[in-house]
Each structure stands twice: as structure tokens, then as C-alpha cells.
C-alpha positions, 0 to 999 in steps of 0.5 A: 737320924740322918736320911740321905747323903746329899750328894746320893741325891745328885746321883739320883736325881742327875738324871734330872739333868741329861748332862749330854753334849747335844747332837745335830740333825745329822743324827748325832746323841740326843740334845739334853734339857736342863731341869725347869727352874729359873732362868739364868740371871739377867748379866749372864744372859746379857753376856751370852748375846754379846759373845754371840754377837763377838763371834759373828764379827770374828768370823765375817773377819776371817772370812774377810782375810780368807778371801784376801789371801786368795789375791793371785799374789798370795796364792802362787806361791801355794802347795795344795795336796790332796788324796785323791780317788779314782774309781778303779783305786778306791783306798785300801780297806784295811787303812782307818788312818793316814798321815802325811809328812814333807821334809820329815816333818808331820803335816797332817792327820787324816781319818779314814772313816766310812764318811771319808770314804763315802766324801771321797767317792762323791766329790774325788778329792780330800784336802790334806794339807794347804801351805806356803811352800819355797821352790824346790824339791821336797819329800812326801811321805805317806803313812797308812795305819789299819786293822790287817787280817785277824784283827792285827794292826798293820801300817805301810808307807810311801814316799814320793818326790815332787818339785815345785817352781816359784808359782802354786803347785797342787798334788794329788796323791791316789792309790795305784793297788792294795800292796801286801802286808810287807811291802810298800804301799802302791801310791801314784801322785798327779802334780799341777804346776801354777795351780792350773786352771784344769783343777779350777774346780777343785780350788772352788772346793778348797775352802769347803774340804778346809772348813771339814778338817777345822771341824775334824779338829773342833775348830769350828769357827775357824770351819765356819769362816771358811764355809762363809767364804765357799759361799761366795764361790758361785756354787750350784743352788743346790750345793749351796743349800747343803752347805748353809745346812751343814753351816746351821749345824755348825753355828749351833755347835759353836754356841750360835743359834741366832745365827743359825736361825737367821741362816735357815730364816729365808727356807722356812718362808718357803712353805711347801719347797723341799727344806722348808720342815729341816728349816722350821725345825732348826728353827725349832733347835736354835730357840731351844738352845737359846732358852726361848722355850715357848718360840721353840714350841712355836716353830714345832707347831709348825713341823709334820711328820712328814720331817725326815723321821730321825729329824721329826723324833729328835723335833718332838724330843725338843718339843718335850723338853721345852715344854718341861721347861714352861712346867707344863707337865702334862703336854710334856709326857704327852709329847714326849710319849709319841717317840717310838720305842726303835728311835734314838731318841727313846731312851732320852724320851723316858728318862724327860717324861720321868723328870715330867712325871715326878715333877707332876707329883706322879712317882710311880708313873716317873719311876715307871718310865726309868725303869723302862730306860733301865730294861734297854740294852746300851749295845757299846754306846756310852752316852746311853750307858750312861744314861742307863745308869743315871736312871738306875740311881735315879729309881734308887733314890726314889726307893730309899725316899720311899724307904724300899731299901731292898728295892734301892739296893737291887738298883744300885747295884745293876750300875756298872762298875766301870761306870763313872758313878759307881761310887755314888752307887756304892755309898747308895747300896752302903746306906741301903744296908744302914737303913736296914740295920745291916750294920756289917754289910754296910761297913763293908761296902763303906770300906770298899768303897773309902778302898776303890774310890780314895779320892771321891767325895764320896770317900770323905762321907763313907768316914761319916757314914761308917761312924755311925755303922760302927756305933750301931755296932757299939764298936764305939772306939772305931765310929769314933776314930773315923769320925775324927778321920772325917774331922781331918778330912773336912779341915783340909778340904775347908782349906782347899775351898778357901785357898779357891776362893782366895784365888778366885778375887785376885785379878789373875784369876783365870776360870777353869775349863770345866767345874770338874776344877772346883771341889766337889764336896756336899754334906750329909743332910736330914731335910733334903727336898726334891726341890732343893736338889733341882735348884742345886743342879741348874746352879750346877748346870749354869755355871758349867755352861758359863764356863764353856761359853768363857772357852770359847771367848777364848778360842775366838780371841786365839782365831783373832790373834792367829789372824793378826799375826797373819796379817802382819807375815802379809805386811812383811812379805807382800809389802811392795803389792800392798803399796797399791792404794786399793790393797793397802786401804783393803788391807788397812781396814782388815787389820783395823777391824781385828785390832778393834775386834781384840779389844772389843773381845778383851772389854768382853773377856773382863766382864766375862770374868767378873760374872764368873768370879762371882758365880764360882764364889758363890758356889764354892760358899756354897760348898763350904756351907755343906762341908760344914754340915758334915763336919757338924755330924762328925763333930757330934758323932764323936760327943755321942759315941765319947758318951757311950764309950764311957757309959760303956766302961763304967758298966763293966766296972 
């Protein structure tokens, strides 16, 4: 008899795998810990370090062209454009978003969060836009959109005149006074003719708003490129400390965390100062993220709660999870268990200790921590939604396990319909009810959900599953027209996996973006094991991560052509200046370090994509293995249920 679906399992034990985007000292989600298993292979990892060793040289090149075209050459013909803030005309409350226009066309969009404005009260200015603009009179306009009273939306507009000679021009646009809803917005602009030495402050601020609107947009080595040239600004000791802080979390986005550790390196030598914890426990999350789980716990050894308390929570959370990783049980749900309830990372907490717990062999302990995950309230955040309901699936699958069917039911069902596992919900409560000979029920939602969900996997195993509802049933006709349905549907979905796997050994193959890509299929199984399902997740996991890592070989490839062509629009324009000897050796070098960079990132791009073939063809066997389970059990439900039909016609005889 078949036990349990497969791919019910990855619904219930995904939480093995929090599958969430990790979140930054400043407090943002909680940083997720693959499942312990083996690391990944040695070509990959090789890999990794090449493509961070690859992005540091990007970027010491574009900081390099940066700084180039801050030459007085390039730079007069500059227009800058600013918002700016005078204490008296704060922006209007209403406004949430702003987007400039010049000459009709759009230049920039900016949001106008509670952060913004609390950057713009501290520092008076936000970069809008920076472009090389011809002499003239040109046309801005501003538009403002809000949330008016009653919770109506309202938008409001300006424009304004400006001229602009042959040399730099800033603009700082600001607001006079909060108009009415019908009329223009009140906006007053400030110009700044050669780019005046009176702003001479706000030019050493320009690469530091520059690199904000590159992260705004998830160009985050771009963002970098122009931190590392703020650096060379002069800046304050202390604005240069938040800035290498805010560069830290930053290289630790971009994949980098070797760079983020060197960055924090020297503040935590400095025992005692007032950043050497921050420094140790970034530290701490660049050899988290790098897979040096024991160095991680090294760097934690080092931390007292005397961290800033979200900082020192999300420190133990990491410490938790490393040491879940090492298969050190015990120490994991020790540390883990010293999160308090009100902190953030709490739900995170229970959901790592209930991985511990069950990888420990203590179920009732694991499914006592989900569910104290499944009694907390999400309150509209839909990274702990859905971790609430990987929990509810989780606890599910272990009550089917344990054969509680009713129990399975009632956890299966507190999943939300609009989650994105609502389907794997639904097939769950559907076996429940087989488990429990409630045929009906079970056809029932097995229908509903082959009515919901048409093109979830899950849909092609509700044919399987409602085959064998119906034969239970004795409706021997029906269990064996869905499974011949079932039948039908594995062969077009073999064809999809093969077509797949065809394309992934032609050299034009290009890897997807996500595994979201590839077929998600899986069979139904009667001998399927706890470890198996964690060793079919990191599989998971680390190709999804190979995938993105390959994006963003191909975002710094694109950061390098942008920066060629850059430079040739230089040659082209400048090239009586670039005659001089210093600027043409300057420039010579800086051009043969991109074109050598684009090749050493094709060489690496290549290599890239053969790991990736190989791990994305190997899945997909994979997934053609355990579409051929399913067809096995649709194959032979059609024999069993021929037999009875016909044992059943003779009887009637």
C-alpha cells in the first residue's frame, strides 16, 4: 500500500529548509540555515570563490572609472539634481512617491518612505538624478503620488525652468508648502551654476546618495562601487565607520562575505571600542554564509549580550544554525532555545530547534516547537506566513507519519488558502482522509484540488491518488480512467523532462534564473525516509544557489560592459584631453583592466555553465526517475482495477 506522496513530504518537511532571503544587521527577515548534510561539491565551491574573487576586481574597476570621471574634464558638464529639505518645508505627508521628468522624458523614481524622510532630515539632500546634460533650457517636472484623506489616492504635480550654461549645473528642488488636493504642488528650486564650491559638501556626498539609489534598484555592485569611491572622500572617522558598516551588509547581499569580513577585520581587533561586537558578529555572518560553520561559532564565542539586542538575537539564531549544521543537536536547541519569545527571530528559533529536535530522534519535542511556531500570529508578514505554514505542513506530515490521521487533517487544513502551499495542503488532507477509509471525502478534495491547482504537480498525483479513492470505492470504471489520465499525463511530462535535458547539453544552453524553471515533478513512494527528503532538499537548495550565484556573474559581466562602453563614449568625446600622457596611460590601463576582467569573467561564465549543466542534468534524471514511480503505480492500478472490473462482471452473470 502506498504510505505518503513524496513531494507531501517536501511540503512537510520544507521547513527543513527556511528557504528565506537572509537579512542584514539592520534587522531585516531572519537569515535561513540549509539542512545539516554534505557540503557542496568541491568544483562548486571552487567556483564560488573564483566568482567572489571576480566581483572584488569589478568593482575596484568601476570604482576606478568613477573616480576617473570626477576629472574637472568630465565633470563640468554635469547636471546634478537634488531634493532638498529645509527645516521649515519638511515634504508633504501625504506623498509616498516622487518621479522626475526633464524634457518629457522620466528620469528617476524615488520612494518616499519613513527612512527617506528620516535621510533627508539628517543629511538635507537625496540625489535624484546625475546626467550629462548639453547647455540650454530645460523643463523638470515633478510628480508627487499619495494617500489623501480617506485613504483616496492623490497625485499632484510642478514644473520648473532651468538654464544650464556650458559648465555643471546642481539643482536643488524643495518644497514651498503642502498645496490642496486640486491644486499644484508648491516647489521652489535653488540652482548652482559650475557646480559651486558653496555645495562642496554635498559633491563629497554624491557617490554615498549614488550608491543608496543603486541598492534602491538591487544594483548592489554598482552601490558598492560607488561606496569604495565615498571612501576615498575624506570623510569624518565616524561617517567613515558607518559607511564601511553599511558596505559590510552590502558585500554580504552581493554574495561577498570574505570581503565583508576583511572589511570588518580591523574593528574587531579593536577589543573593547565601540564596534568591536558589530565587527565580531559580522564576522560571525560572513563565515555563516561562506559554509565555515565552526569559524562562525568561533567568531560567536567571542560576542556578549552587550550586542545591540536585535544584533546579539540574530547572533544566537546563526550560532544555532551552524551548529545544526556541524550535527551537534543538543547545543544547537541549547542555543537556540535562549531567544526570547518577543524577538524576531523567535519564530525562526522554534522552527531550527524543531529541525534539531527531530534530527536528534526527539519527534515529540520537534513537533512541540512547530507547534509553538503555529500558535503565533504573522500580523501581515509574509515571510513569517510563510513560515507558519511550512510549520503546519511540517507537523502534518509527522502526524501522518505517526499515523494520527485526524490529527494530519486538522494541521493541514489551518494552512491559508491564499498560501502558495495550499496545494500541498490539500493533497495532504486528501490522503488523510484515504488513510482513514473515508473514500468520498478524499475523492472530494482530490478533485478540488485537480479544480484549484490544474497546473500543480500536485494535480498530476490527485489522478493517482483519486485511482485508488475510486477503487476502494469499487467504482472500478472511474480509478481506471484517471489513471490511464495519470498515464497521459506522465508521458507529456517525460517528454517536457527529456525535451529539458536535451537542451541543457547544447552549448547555447543559458541556465534559468530560478529552479522554478525545471519541472517540479516527484512520484508517489512507499519507502520514503527522513533522510532521503533532506538529502532531496540540499540537492534542491544548492542548485537554486548555484543558479543565483550564475545571475550574478551575469549582473557583474553586464556592470563591466556598461563600464566599456563608458569608456569608449570618453575616448570619443574627451579625446584631445586624453592626449596628455598621464590621462592616456590612466585611461589605457583602466580599459585594459575591463577588457581583461570581460575575459577572465567569459573563462568563468564557461566554466560556470558546465557545473551547472551537469548538476541541472542530473536533477532532471532525477526527476524523470520519480515520474517513473508514478507511472509504475498508475500502470499497475490500471491491471489491479481491470482484474476487479472484470471479477466484478462475471459475478453479475
Amino acid at each position: 500500500m502506498i504510505v505518503l506522496h513524496r513531494r507531501v513530504l517536501r511540503a512537510g518537511a520544507a521547513c527543513v529548509m527556511v528557504g528565506l532571503l537572509s537579512g542584514s544587521a539592520a534587522g531585516q527577515s531572519a537569515p535561513s540555515a540549509p539542512p545539516p548534510s554534505a557540503a557542496a561539491p568541491a568544483g562548486a565551491v571552487a567556483l564560488l570563490r573564483d566568482l567572489e574573487t571576480l566581483k572584488g576586481r569589478v568593482l575596484e574597476l568601476e570604482r576606478e572609472r568613477l573616480a576617473f570621471r570626477e576629472e574637472p574634464i568630465f565633470a563640468n558638464a554635469e547636471l546634478v539634481i537634488v531634493l532638498s529639505q529645509p527645516l521649515d518645508h519638511p515634504i508633504p505627508a501625504w506623498i509616498t512617491g516622487l518621479t522626475l521628468e526633464m524634457d518629457g522624458r522620466a528620469l528617476e523614481t524615488l520612494p518616499v518612505t519613513p527612512e527617506q524622510r528620516a535621510w533627508l532630515r539628517d543629511n538635507g539632500f537625496a540625489l535624484l538624478a546625475k546626467r550629462s546634460v548639453p547647455p540650454g533650457r530645460h523643463q523638470l517636472r515633478l510628480l508627487a503620488d499619495g494617500v489623501g484623506k480617506k485613504g483616496a489616492a492623490r497625485r499632484g504635480e510642478a514644473s520648473v525652468a532651468i538654464e544650464k550654461s556650458a559648465g555643471g549645473l546642481w539643482v536643488a528642488l524643495h518644497f514651498l508648502d503642502d498645496a490642496g488636493p486640486d491644486q499644484p504642488l508648491q516647489v521652489g528650486v535653488d540652482q548652482f551654476g559650475s557646480l559651486s564650491p558653496a555645495i562642496g559638501k554635498q559633491r563629497i556626498m554624491l557617490p554615498q546618495w549614488q550608491a543608496e539609489m543603486a541598492a534602491r534598484k538591487q544594483d548592489l555592485l554598482q552601490a558598492l562601487s560607488y561606496y569604495a569611491l565615498a571612501q576615498q572622500r575624506g570623510l569624518p572617522q565616524a561617517e567613515l565607520t558607518a559607511l564601511q558598516f553599511r558596505m559590510a551588509d552590502l558585500y554580504l547581499a552581493a554574495g561577498m562575505p570574505t570581503h565583508a569580513a576583511g572589511l570588518m577585520a580591523p574593528y574587531a581587533r579593536q577589543e573593547g571600542g565601540r564596534e568591536f561586537l558589530e565587527a565580531v558578529f559580522y564576522l560571525q555572518k560572513s563565515a555563516y554564509r561562506a559554509q565555515r560553520y565552526r569559524d562562525a561559532l568561533n567568531a560567536f564565542a567571542r560576542i556578549t549580550p552587550k550586542l545591540r539586542v536585535s544584533l546579539y538575537h540574530e547572533a544566537l539564531y546563526l550560532a544555532g544554525n551552524s551548529t545544526l549544521q556541524l550535527k551537534e543537536f543538543e547545543r544547537a536547541f541549547t542555543t537556540l532555545n535562549q531567544i526570547p519569545r518577543y524577538s524576531e527571530f523567535y519564530p525562526f528559533a522554534q522552527y531550527s530547534m524543531g529541525l534539531a529536535y527531530l534530527n536528534f530522534g526527539d519527534v515529540y519535542s520537534a513537533i512541540e516547537s512547530f507547534r509553538r511556531l503555529t500558535s503565533l500570529e504573522a500580523e501581515d508578514n509574509a515571510a513569517l506566513e510563510r513560515l507558519l505554514d511550512k510549520a503546519r505542513l511540517t507537523v502534518g506530515y509527522e502526524f501522518l507519519h505517526q499515523k494520527r490521521y485526524a490529527d494530519a487533517i486538522g494541521q493541514f487544513a489551518l494552512v491559508r488558502p491564499s498560501s502558495p502551499m495550499f496545494d500541498q495542503a490539500l493533497f495532504g488532507i486528501g490522503w488523510g482522509y484515504f488513510k482513514l477509509e473515508e473514500f468520498v471525502k478524499a475523492a472530494v478534495v482530490f478533485k478540488d484540488l485537480r479544480r484549484l491547482f490544474p497546473n500543480s504537480p500536485y494535480s498530476q498525483e490527485a489522478l493517482v491518488a483519486l485511482g485508488y479513492a475510486y477503487s476502494r470505492l469499487q467504482a472500478f470504471k472511474l480509478s481506471i480512467d484517471h489513471f490511464r489520465l495519470a498515464l497521459d499525463s506522465v508521458t507529456t511530462q517525460a517528454q517536457s523532462i527529456q525535451d529539458q535535458i536535451d537542451a541543457v547539453k547544447q552549448p547555447a544552453w543559458k541556465p534559468p534564473a530560478t529552479l522554478a524553471a525545471f519541472p517540479a515533478i516527484s512520484g508517489l513512494s512507499s519507502q520514503v525516509q527522513l533522510d532521503d527528503l533532506l538529502n532531496y532538499f540540499q540537492e534542491e537548495h544548492q542548485l537554486q544557489t548555484a543558479l543565483e550565484q550564475y545571475q550574478g556573474l551575469t549582473r557583474a559581466i553586464d556592470l563591466l560592459d556598461r563600464g566599456l562602453v563608458d569608456l569608449a563614449q570618453m575616448a570619443q568625446s574627451q579625446s584631445q584631453w586624453l592626449s596628455g600622457q598621464e590621462s592616456k596611460q590612466r585611461f589605457t590601463a583602466l580599459h585594459a583592466g575591463f577588457e581583461a576582467a570581460k575575459k577572465e569573467a567569459a573563462a568563468l561564465q564557461a566554466a560556470f555553465r558546465a557545473e551547472l549543466a551537469r548538476a541541472s542534468s542530473q536533477w532532471l534524471q532525477r526527476q524523470m526517475i520519480r515520474l517513473e514511480e508514478t507511472s509504475v503505480q498508475a500502470s499497475i492500478g490500471i491491471a489491479r482495477n481491470l482484474v476487479l472490473d472484470t471479477a466484478g462482471l462475471q459475478e453479475g452473470l
